[in-house]
C-alpha positions as CSV (number, residue, x, y, z in Angstrom):
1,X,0.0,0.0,0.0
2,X,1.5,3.2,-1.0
3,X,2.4,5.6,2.0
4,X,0.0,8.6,0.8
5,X,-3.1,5.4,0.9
6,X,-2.4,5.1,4.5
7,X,-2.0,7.9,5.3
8,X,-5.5,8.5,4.3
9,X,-6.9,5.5,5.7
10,X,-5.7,6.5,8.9
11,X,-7.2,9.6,8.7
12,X,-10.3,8.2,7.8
13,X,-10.0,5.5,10.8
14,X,-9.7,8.8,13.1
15,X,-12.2,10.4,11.6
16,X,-15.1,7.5,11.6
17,X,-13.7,6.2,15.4
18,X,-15.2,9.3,17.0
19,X,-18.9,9.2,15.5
20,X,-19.1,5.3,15.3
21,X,-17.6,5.2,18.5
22,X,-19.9,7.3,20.2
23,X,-23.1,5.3,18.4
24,X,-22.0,2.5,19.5
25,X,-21.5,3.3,22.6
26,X,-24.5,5.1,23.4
27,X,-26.5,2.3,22.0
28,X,-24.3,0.0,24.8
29,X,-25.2,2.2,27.2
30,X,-26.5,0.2,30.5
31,X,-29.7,3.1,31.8
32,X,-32.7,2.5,29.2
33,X,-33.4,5.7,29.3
34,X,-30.1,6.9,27.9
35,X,-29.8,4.2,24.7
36,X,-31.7,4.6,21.6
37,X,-35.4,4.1,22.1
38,X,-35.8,1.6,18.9
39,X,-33.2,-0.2,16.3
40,X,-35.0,2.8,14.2
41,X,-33.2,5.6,16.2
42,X,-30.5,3.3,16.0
43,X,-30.5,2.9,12.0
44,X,-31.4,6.7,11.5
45,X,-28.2,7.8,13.3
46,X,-26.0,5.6,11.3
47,X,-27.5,7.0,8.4
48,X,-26.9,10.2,9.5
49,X,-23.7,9.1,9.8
50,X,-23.1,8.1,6.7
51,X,-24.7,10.9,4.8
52,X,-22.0,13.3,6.6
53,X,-25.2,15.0,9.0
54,X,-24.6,15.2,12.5
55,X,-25.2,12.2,14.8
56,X,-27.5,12.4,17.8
57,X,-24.9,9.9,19.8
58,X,-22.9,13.0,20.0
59,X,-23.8,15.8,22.2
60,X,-24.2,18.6,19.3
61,X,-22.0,21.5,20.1
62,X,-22.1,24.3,17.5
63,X,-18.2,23.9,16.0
64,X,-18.8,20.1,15.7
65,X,-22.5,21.1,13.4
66,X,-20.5,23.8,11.9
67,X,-17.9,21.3,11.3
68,X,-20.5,19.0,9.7
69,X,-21.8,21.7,7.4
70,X,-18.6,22.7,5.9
71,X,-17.7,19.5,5.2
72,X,-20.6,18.8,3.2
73,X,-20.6,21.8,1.7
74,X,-17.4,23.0,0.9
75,X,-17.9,24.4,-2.8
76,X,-20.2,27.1,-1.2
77,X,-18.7,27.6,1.9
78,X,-15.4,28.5,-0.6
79,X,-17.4,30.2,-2.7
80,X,-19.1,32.5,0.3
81,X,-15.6,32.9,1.3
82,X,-14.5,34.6,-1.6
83,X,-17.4,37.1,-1.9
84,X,-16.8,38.1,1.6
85,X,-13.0,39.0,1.0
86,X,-13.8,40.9,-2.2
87,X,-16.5,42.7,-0.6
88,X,-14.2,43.8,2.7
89,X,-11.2,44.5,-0.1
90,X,-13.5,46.6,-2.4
91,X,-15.1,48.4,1.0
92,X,-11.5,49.1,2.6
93,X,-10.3,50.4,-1.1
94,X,-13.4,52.4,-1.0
95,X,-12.7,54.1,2.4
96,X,-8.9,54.3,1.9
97,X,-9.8,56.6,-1.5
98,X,-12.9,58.4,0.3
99,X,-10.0,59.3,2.9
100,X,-7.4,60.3,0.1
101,X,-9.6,62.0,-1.6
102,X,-9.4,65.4,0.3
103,X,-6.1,65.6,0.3
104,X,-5.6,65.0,-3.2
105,X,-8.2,68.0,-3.9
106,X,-5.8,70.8,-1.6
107,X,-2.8,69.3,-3.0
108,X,-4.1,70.1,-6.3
109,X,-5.4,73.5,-5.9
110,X,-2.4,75.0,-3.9
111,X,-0.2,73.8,-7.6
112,X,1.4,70.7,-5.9
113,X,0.8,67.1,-7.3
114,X,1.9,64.7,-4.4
115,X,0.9,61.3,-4.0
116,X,2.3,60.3,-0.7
């Protein structure tokens, strides 16, 4: 196996441990009232699982549902990043010329050109 396959499927093995982990152990758990209620609950998480959606094994903290949601969405997530930085670049060039802008207006009408 090449080293740059394992590498992956350890990272995978990580990544699956956590969420499988904690499905299977919450379905193990010995208080009723904390296990699954029916093999449905139990099939639904592992679907959830699978489909890359949170599971309900695991308490949901927003980073890990954030987490989640980027992964399965990364296209727009990258996307929506992009917009963002060109909108806060064309805003801060905006402000940085509105600022200039006086300056460049005296320096013209006392005869000097200066750029600085």
């Amino acid at each position: 196996m090449p080293q740059s396959s394992k590498k992956s499927a350890a990272k995978l093995k990580i990544l699956l441990r956590g969420e499988l982990d904690n499905i299977v152990l919450k379905a193990l758990r010995k208080e009723p009232g904390s296990r699954y209620a029916s093999v449905e609950q139990f099939a639904d998480d592992i679907r959830r699982h699978l489909n890359g959606l949170p599971v309900l094994a695991i308490k949901g903290s927003r980073t890990y549902r954030a987490k989640k949601f980027v992964l399965r969405h990364k296209a727009a997530v990258s996307a929506a990043a992009i917009v963002i930085v060109a909108i806060l670049g064309g805003a801060a060039a905006t402000i940085r010329e509105a600022r200039r802008s006086p300056y460049l207006k005296l320096t013209r009408e006392n005869g000097h050109l200066s750029f600085g």
